[in-house]
Each structure stands twice: as C-alpha cells, then as structure tokens.
C-alpha positions as CSV (number, residue, x, y, z in Angstrom):
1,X,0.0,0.0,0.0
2,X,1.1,3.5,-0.9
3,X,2.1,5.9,2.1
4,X,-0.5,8.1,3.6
5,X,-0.3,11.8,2.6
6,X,1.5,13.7,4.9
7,X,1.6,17.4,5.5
8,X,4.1,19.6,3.5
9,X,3.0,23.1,3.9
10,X,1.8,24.5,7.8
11,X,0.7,28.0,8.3
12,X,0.5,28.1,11.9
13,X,-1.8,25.4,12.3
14,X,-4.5,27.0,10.6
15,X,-3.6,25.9,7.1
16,X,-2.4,22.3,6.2
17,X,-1.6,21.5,2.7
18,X,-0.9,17.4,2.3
19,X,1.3,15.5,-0.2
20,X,-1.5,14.3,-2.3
21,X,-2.4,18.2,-2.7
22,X,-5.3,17.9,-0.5
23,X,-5.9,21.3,2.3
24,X,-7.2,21.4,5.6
25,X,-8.6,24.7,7.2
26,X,-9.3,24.6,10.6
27,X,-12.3,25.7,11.4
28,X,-12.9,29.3,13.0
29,X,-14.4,28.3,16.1
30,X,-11.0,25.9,16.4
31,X,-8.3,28.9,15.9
32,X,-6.3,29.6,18.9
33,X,-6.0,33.2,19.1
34,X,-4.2,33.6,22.3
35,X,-5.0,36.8,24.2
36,X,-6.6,38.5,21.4
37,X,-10.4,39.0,22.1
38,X,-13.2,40.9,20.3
39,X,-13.6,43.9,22.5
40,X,-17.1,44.5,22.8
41,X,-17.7,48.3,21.7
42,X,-21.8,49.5,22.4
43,X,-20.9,52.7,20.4
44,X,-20.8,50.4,17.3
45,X,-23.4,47.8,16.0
46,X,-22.4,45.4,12.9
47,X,-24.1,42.9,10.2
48,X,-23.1,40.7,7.7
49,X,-24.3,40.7,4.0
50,X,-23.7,38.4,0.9
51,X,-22.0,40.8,-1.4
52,X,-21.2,37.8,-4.1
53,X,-24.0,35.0,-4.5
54,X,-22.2,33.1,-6.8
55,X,-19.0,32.9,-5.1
56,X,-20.6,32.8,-1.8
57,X,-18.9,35.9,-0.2
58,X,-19.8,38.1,2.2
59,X,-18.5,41.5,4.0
60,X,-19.6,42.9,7.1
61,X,-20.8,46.4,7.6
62,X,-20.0,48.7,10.9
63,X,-22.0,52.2,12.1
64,X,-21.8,53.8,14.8
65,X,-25.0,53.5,16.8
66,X,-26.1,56.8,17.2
67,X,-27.5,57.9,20.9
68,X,-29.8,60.4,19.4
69,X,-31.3,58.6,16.4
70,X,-34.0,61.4,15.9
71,X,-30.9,64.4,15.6
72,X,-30.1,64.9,12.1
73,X,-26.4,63.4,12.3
74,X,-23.7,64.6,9.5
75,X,-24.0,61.4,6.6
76,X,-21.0,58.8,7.3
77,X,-18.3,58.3,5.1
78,X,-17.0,55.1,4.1
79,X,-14.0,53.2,5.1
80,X,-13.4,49.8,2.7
81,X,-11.3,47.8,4.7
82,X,-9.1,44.7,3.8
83,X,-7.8,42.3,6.0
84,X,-4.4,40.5,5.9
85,X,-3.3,37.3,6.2
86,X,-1.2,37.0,3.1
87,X,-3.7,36.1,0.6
88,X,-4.0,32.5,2.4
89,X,-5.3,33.0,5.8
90,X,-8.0,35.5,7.4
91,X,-11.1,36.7,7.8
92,X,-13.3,39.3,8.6
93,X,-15.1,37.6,11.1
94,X,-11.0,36.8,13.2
95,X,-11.3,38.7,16.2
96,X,-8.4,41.7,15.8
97,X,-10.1,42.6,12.3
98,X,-13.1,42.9,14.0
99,X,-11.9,45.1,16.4
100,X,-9.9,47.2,14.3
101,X,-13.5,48.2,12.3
102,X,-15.3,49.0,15.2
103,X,-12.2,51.2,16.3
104,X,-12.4,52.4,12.4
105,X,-16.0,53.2,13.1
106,X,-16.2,54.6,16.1
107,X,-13.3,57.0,15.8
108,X,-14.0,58.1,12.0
109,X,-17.7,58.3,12.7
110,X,-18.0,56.2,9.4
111,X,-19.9,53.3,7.9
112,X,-17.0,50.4,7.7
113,X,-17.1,47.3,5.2
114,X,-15.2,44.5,5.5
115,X,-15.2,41.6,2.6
116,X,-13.7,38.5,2.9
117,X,-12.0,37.2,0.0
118,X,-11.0,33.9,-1.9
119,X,-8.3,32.3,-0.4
120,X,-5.3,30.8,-1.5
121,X,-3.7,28.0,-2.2
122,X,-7.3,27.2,-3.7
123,X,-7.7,30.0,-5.3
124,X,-4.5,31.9,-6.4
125,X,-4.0,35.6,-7.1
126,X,-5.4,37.5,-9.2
127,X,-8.6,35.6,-7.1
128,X,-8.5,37.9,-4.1
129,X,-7.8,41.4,-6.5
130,X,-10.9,40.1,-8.4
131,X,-12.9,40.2,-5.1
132,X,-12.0,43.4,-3.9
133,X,-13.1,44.9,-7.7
134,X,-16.5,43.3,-6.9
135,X,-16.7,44.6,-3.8
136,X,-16.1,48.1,-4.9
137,X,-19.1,46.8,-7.7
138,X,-21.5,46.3,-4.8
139,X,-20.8,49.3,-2.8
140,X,-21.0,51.3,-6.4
141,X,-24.3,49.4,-7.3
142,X,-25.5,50.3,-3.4
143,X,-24.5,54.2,-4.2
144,X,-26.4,54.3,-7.4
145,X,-29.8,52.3,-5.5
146,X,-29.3,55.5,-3.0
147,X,-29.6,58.3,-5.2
148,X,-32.4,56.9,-7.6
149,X,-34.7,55.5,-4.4
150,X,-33.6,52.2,-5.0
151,X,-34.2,48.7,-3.3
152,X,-30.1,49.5,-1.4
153,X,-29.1,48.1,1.6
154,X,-31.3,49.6,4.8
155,X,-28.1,51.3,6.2
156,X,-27.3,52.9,3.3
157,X,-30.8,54.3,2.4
158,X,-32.2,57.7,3.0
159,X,-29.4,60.0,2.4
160,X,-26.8,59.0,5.7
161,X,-24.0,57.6,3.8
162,X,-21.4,60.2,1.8
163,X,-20.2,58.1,-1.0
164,X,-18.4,61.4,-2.2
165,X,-15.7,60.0,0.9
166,X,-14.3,56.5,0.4
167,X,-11.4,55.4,1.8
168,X,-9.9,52.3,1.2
169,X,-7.8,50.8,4.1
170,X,-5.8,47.4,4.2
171,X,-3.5,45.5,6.5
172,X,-0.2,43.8,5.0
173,X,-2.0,41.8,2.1
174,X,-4.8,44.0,2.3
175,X,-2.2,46.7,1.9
176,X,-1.1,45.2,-1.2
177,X,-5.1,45.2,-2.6
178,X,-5.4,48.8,-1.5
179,X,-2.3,49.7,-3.9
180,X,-4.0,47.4,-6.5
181,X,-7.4,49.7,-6.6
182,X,-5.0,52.9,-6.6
183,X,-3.8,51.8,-9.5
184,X,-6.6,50.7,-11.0
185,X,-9.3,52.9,-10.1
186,X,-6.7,55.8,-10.6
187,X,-7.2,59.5,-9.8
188,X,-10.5,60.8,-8.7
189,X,-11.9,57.0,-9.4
190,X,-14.2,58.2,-11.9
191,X,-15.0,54.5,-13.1
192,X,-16.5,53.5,-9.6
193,X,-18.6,56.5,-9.8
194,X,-20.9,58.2,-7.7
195,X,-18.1,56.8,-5.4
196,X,-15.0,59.3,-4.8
197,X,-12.7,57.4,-2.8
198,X,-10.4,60.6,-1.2
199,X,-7.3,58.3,-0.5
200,X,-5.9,54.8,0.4
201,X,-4.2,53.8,3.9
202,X,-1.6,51.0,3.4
203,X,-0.4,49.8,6.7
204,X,2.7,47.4,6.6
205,X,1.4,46.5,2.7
206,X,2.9,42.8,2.2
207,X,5.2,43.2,-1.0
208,X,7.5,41.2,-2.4
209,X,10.3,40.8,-4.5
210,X,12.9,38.2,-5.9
211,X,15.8,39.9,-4.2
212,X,15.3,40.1,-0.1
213,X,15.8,42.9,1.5
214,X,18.0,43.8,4.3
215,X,14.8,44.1,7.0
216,X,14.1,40.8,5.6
217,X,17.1,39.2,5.7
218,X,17.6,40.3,9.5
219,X,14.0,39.5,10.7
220,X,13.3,41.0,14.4
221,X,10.2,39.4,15.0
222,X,8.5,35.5,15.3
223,X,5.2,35.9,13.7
224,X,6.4,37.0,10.4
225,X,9.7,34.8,9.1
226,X,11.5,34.9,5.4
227,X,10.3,31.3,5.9
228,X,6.7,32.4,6.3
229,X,6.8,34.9,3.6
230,X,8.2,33.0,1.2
231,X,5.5,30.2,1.6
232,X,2.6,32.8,1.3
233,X,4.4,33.9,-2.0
234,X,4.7,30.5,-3.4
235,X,0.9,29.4,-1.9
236,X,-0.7,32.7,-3.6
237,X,0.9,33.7,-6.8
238,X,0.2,32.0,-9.9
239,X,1.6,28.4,-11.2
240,X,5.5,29.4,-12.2
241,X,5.7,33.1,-11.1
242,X,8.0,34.7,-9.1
243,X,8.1,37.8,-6.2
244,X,8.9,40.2,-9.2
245,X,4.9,39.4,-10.4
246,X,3.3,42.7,-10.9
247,X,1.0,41.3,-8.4
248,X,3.8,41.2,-5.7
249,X,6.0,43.6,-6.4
250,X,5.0,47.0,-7.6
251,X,8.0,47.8,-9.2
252,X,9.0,44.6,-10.6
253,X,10.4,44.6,-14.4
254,X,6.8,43.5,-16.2
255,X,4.9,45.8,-13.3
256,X,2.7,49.2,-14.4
257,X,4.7,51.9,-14.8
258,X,3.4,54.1,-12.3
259,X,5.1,57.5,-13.8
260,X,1.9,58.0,-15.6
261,X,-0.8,56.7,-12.9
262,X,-2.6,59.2,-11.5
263,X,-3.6,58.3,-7.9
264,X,-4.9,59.7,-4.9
265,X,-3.4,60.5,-2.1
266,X,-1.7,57.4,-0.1
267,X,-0.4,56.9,3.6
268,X,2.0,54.1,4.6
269,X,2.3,53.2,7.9
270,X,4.8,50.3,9.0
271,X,6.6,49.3,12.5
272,X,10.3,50.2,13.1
273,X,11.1,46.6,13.6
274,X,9.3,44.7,11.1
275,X,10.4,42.7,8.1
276,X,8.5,44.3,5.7
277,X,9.2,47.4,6.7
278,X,12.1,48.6,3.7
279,X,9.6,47.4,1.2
280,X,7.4,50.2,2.5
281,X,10.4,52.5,2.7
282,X,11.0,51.6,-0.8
283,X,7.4,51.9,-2.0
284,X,7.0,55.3,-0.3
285,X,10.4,56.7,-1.7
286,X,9.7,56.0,-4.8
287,X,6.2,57.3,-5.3
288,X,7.1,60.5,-3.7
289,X,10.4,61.0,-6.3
290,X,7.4,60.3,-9.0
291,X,5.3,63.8,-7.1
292,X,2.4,61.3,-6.1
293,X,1.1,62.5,-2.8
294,X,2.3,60.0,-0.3
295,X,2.7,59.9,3.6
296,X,5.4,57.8,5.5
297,X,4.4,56.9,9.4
298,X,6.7,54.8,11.5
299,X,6.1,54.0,14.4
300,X,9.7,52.4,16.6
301,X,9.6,49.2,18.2
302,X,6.8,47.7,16.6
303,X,6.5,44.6,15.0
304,X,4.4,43.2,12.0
305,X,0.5,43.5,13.0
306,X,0.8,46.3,15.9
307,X,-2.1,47.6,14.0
308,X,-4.9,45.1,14.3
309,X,-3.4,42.8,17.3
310,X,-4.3,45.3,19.8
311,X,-6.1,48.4,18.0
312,X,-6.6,50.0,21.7
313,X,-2.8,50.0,22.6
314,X,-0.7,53.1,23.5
315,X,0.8,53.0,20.2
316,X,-1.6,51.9,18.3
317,X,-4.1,55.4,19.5
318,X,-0.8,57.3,17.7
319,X,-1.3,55.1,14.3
320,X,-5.2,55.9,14.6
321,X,-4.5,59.6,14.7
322,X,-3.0,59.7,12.3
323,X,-4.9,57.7,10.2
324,X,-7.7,60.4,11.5
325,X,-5.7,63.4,10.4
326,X,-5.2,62.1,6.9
327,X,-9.1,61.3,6.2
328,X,-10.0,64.8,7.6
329,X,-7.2,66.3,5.7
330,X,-8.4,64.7,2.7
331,X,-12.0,64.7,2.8
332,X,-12.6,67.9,0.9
C-alpha cells in the first residue's frame, strides 16, 4: 500500500496543505487566538451581508449607533477595509479585524465594510484582487440604489451615507489590494462613480520581490519569518511566477509603470522593527520622487501586526490619529 499523505506546507496550524495536494482549514471556532479577544464596543453595531451569491462571499458592515437617532447626524463616510493574512489566511469575522473596524467606526464616525475574499492556495492571485473589484461593484451598485430610491441596503438608504468620501484601508496583504485599486481605479476614481474614494491607507502592505531585502534578511520578529513569507508567495501567486509578479512587487520589471498613474493620495504606515518594513520605505520613496502624494508613518519598536493585534494599545491610539488626520485632511 502507498504511504498516507503527509503534511508539506503548515501555516500556523491554521492551514495544512498534504502530499496528495489535499488542504485542511481549521475551522474558525477551532483557531487559537491567544489573548486577542473581540472587544465588545456598544458605540458600534455590525451585520453581515452576501456581497457575491455566486462565489458565496460576504463582507460585514460597521456604524456607529447613534445615541440620538431622531438628531439629524452629519452622513457617514466610508472606510473599505481589507484584511491581511497573506492572501492564504484570514477573515473578517478573526477577532483583531473585527476590532480594528469597530475602532475604524467609532473614531472616523464612518460606515466600515469588510469583505472576505478567496483564499489561496485554492484559489490563487489574481482571485482575491478580483474580489475586492467586486466589492467596490457592490458598494457602487449600493450608491447608485441611493440616489435613484432604489431597493439599497437599509443602512445605506435615505441620504446618511457620503459616498463622495471612500477610503480604502488594508493590513499587510490588504495593503497590497489597496495599492492594486490605486492603481486601477486611478485618480478621482471616476469609473466607480458616484463613489469618490479621497485616499488609500496602506499599513505594513505585504510586498515582495525576488531579491530580499536587508529588514528581511535580519528578521526582528516570530510571527512573520523569510520562511513564512516566502510560503505565502509560493501558496498565492500564480503556477511558475516569481516575487517580481506585478501582483507582488510594484516595481517589478513586467509591473505598471506608475510615472503616468494618476492616484490619490496614499499613507504608509509600518513598525520600526518589522520585516516588511524597507519594502514600505521603498514603495513610499519612490512614489514620492514620481510627485504622487504620499505619507510615511513609522512607528519604533513595533512589529508586524501592531495595527490590528491590539487596535486600543498606547501605540496603536498614535497610528489611529493619524490615520484620523489624513481622512480629515483629505476629505474635501
């Protein structure tokens, strides 16, 4: 009798991919998520909708609740948000995702959506890009229902929403989605129109590239090894491509030239002591010496995930601030 398949591939226990090609997820309820908890916040209610019947995908939408529901309150703008995970893992049901949107809500006083996407190994890049254009789709389709009295979602009807604000927000590979729909949706994002998404918020976007870079070569922190990234590389890009894939790296020799992309304006944030972190040096040098408009925010010390691990920490109220200052600064 043959031998029985055997596990070659292990993300953290949460993904299993066997010999035979087989792949185990564990179950949500099953995942081990050590002291992170989902912090309870009354100031914020949330629901989940189906945003893709065919694919069976869904996002979940945050509001604030408002105390005075007959006051006429100023209409919420929007904050897409992406989680990480590195195109293989995730969810926007794991507890520190959900607790960054209800932060996201609560502090920007705005109506947050959060999409899952397809995952890979099983489904490989461009799978997950393809989802988040669909999303922007529904939230476009939702916009247009809104302004012509149409069947739209009950949180969006009657005026509350300001689809003239979007902002787009994503964590490591939602990062990497975020820069995606800069590109694509370009300046002003006319094609997603009535939606005018005002500017994109990377924070530690996961990109790649054939030749490591020093942070990653002289990794400070255990939850994010050159080991782990380069499995999520091979798990997520396409049969045969490499880190320089336009998909990975955004200046890789077959990538857009982004000389003559207009985009809005873009914030990077990233922790002194992550991996990833001269990949977003790089990214933000190099947009700025093309004259896009592009922030740089580092915060010392901090290690891959600071973000969303524990959205309530000391440092983690700085990285909110300023992702405050740069909606309000852009909202007009």
């Amino acid at each position: 009798m043959g031998s029985q398949p055997h596990v070659v591939d292990d993300l953290g226990g949460i993904l299993h991919i066997f010999s035979d090609g087989s792949i185990w997820r564990r179950p949500f309820k099953d995942i081990n998520f050590g002291p992170i908890r989902f912090i309870d916040d009354s100031s914020v209610i949330f629901k989940d909708i189906t945003y893709d019947q065919n694919l069976n995908l869904s996002l979940r939408l945050y509001k604030p609740r408002l105390t005075n529901p007959t006051s006429s309150a100023a209409k919420l703008p929007v904050v897409l948000y992406f989680h990480g995970g590195g195109f293989c893992v995730g969810s926007r049901v794991w507890p520190h995702y959900r607790n960054v949107c209800v932060r996201l809500a609560a502090e920007l006083k705005a109506l947050v959506v959060s999409p899952d996407h397809r995952l890979a190994p099983e489904h490989k890049l461009p799978a997950a890009l393809d989802d988040a254009a669909c999303v922007v789709d529904w939230l476009q389709g939702e916009a247009l229902m809104s302004e012509s009295g149409g069947d739209c979602d009950a949180w969006i009807r009657g005026g509350v929403v300001d689809f003239d604000r979007v902002f787009i927000v994503g964590d490591s590979s939602g990062g990497t989605i975020a820069h995606h729909l800069a590109v694509s949706l370009g300046g002003g994002s006319v094609k997603a129109a009535p939606l005018r998404v005002r500017g994109y918020v990377l924070v530690a976007p996961f990109f790649g590239g054939v030749e490591w870079t020093k942070s990653e070569q002289e990794p400070h922190e255990p939850r994010l090894t050159l080991d782990v990234v380069e499995r999520l590389w091979r798990l997520s890009l396409p049969e045969g491509a490499t880190r320089d894939h336009p998909l990975a790296n955004p200046f890789g020799p077959n990538s857009p030239r982004l000389e003559t992309v207009d985009l809005d304006p873009i914030l990077v944030i990233v922790g002194g002591d992550e991996m990833l972190k001269d990949r977003s040096v790089m990214y933000w040098s190099k947009l700025k010496e093309l004259g896009k408009k592009i922030e740089y925010a580092e915060f010392d010390g901090e290690q891959h995930g600071f973000f969303s691990i524990n959205p309530y920490s000391d440092v983690a109220n700085e990285a909110f601030h300023v992702v405050k200052r740069f909606v309000n600064e852009n909202s007009n």
